[in-house]
N, C-alpha and C positions, 0 to 999 in steps of 0.2 A: 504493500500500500504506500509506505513512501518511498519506495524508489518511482513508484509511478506516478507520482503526484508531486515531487521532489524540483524544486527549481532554487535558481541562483540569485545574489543579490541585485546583480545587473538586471534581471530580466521586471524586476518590480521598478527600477526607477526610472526617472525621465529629467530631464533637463526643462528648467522651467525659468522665466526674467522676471522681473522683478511688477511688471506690468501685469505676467500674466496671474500674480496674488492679487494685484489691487483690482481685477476685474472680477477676478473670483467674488469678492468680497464687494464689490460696487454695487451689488442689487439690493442690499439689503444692509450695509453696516454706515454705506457714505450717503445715502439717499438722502435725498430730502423730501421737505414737503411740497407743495403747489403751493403758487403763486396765491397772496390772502390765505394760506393759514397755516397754521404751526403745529406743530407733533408736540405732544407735553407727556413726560414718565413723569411718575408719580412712584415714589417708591419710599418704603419705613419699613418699621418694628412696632409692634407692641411689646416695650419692658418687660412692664409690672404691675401691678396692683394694691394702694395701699389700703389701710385703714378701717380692711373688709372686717365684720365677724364674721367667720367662715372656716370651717377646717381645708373642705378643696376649691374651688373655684375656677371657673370655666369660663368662657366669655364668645359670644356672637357677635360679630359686625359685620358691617354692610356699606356699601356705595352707593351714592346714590346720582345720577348727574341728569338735573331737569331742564338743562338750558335747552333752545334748539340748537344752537353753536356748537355743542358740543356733539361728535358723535364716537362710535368705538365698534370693536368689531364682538358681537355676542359669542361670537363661538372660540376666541380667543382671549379675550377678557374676564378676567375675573372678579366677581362686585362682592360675591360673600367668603367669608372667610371663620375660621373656628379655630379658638388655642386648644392646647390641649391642657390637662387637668394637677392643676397646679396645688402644694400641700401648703399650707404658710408658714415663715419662716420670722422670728423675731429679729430686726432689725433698730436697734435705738429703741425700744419697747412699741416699737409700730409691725404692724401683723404686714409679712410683704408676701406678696406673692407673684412669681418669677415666669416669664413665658416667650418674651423671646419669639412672636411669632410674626414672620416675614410676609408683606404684600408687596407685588409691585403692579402697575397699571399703565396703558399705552393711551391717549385720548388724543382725538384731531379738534382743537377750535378752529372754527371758521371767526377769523379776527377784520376779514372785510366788509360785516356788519354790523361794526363797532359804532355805537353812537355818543356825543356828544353826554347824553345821559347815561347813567349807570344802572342801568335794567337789569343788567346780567344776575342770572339765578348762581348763585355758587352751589358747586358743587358740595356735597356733605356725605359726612359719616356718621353711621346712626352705631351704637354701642347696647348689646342687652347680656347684662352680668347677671350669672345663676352660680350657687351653689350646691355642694351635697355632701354630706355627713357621713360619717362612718357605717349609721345606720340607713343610708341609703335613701334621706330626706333632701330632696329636691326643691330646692327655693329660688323664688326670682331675690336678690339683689339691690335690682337695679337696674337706669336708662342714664344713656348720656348722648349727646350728639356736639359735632365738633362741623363748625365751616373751613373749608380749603380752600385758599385767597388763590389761586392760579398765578396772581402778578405780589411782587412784592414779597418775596420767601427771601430777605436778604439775610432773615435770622438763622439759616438753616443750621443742622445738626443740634438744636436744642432739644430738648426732653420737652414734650409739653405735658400738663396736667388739666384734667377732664374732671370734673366734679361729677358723681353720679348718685342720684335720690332714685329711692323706691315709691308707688305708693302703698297706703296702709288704706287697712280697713277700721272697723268694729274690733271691740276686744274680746270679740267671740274668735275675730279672722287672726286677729295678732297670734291668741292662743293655739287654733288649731293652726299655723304656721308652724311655730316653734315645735309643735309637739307629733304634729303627723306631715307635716311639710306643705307646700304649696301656698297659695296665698294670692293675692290680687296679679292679674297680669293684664299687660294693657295687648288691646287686639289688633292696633299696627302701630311698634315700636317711632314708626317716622311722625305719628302723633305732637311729639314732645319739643318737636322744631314749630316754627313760623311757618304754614303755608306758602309755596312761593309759587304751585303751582295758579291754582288760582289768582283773582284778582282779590279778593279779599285778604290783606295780610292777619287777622286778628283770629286769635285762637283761646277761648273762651278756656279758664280751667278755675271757675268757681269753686266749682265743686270738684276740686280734685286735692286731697288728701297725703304730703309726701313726705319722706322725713330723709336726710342724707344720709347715705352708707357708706361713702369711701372713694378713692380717687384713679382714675386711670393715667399711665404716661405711655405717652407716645411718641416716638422721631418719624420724622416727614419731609421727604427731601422732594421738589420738584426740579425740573430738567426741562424749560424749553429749547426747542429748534425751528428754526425758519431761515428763507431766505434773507440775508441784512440788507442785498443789496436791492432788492424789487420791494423791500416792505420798511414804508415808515415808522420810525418811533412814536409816531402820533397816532397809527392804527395800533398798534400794541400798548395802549395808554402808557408807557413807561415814562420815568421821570427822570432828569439828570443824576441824582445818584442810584437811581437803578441802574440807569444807561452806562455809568462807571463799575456797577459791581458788576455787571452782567461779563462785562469787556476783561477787566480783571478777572470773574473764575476763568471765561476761555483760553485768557494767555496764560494761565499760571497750570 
């Protein structure tokens, strides 16, 4: 079998210039975008977790991008995401819990129907934190939702912090929570933002009930690309010091 199958180093290699990598590689790593609009990666971690009561703790999040500008490709794209099941660790007497879990995202704005006014829907992330016990008591948490500025990420590589409330019921629900688990859960998490689909921005929550549970961190780095030379600074609202830091990360 391998003498008949058996060959030499020569016969695998080839002579190749230096042109013929960078075409190899031109379809898809030098591309660009079209003319009016830009390609934007979106890419982080979710840390940690503080301040939970909670033995383990799990966490749901989601994407959400309402603008018409924006579009992305569904069957490449990723919008939901799940950590995996984390134990808590004492940290400065603060309950931390540790996860570490990577997203990254591809999105096209169309930036040639940029106006004057600031209408743009931003894009968001909605957060839904559950717990579970030893005893195998499943609890909501919590809710958090976080805005993605697309322009103006000059802060990048920070840690950011997500304040996240549950709501609560009756001290019938409190109790049978604690004791046999479950508890109030809301019926679409993207609830707890500001409508931006509609026209009506106002979000009635009279009667809603919350009390804080604990904090989410997160790193968030964005990455636009576009043409410089066919596309204004003034279609991509950018400002003088954006317009230098942007120049600075490229040449650095």
């Amino acid at each position: 079998f391998f003498a008949k199958y058996s060959y030499t180093g020569a016969e695998t290699m080839d002579t190749f210039s230096s042109f013929d990598t960078y075409r190899r590689y031109t379809s898809h790593m030098f591309n660009q975008p079209e003319v009016g609009q830009r390609r934007i990666n979106i890419f982080g971690s979710l840390t940690k977790a503080t301040d939970f009561d909670a033995q383990y703790l799990y966490i749901d999040f989601e994407f959400e991008f309402s603008s018409t500008k924006i579009r992305y490709d569904p069957k490449k794209t990723r919008l939901k995401y799940n950590t995996n099941c984390s134990y808590y660790m004492k940290t400065n007497n603060t309950k931390t819990h540790n996860f570490g879990t990577i997203f990254e995202l591809q999105i096209i704005e169309n930036i040639s129907k940029r106006t004057e006014i600031n209408d743009d829907k931003l894009p968001m992330i909605y957060f839904e934190v559950n717990s579970v016990d030893c005893w195998d008591r499943h609890r909501i948490e919590g809710y958090g939702a976080f805005n993605i500025h697309l322009d103006g990420n000059g802060n990048s590589n920070n840690e950011l912090c997500i304040p996240i409330w549950r709501p609560i019921g009756s001290i019938r629900d409190e109790m049978t929570r604690f004791f046999i688990g479950g508890g109030k859960r809301l019926k679409d998490k993207k609830l707890i933002s500001v409508p931006q689909i509609s026209d009506n921005k106002f979000n009635s929550r009279i009667n809603w009930n919350t009390v804080h549970s604990g904090y989410l961190h997160l790193n968030i780095n964005i990455l636009s690309i576009y043409n410089q030379n066919q596309v204004t600074h003034k279609q991509l609202g950018l400002t003088n010091n954006n317009i230098l830091k942007t120049r600075h990360k490229s040449n650095s």
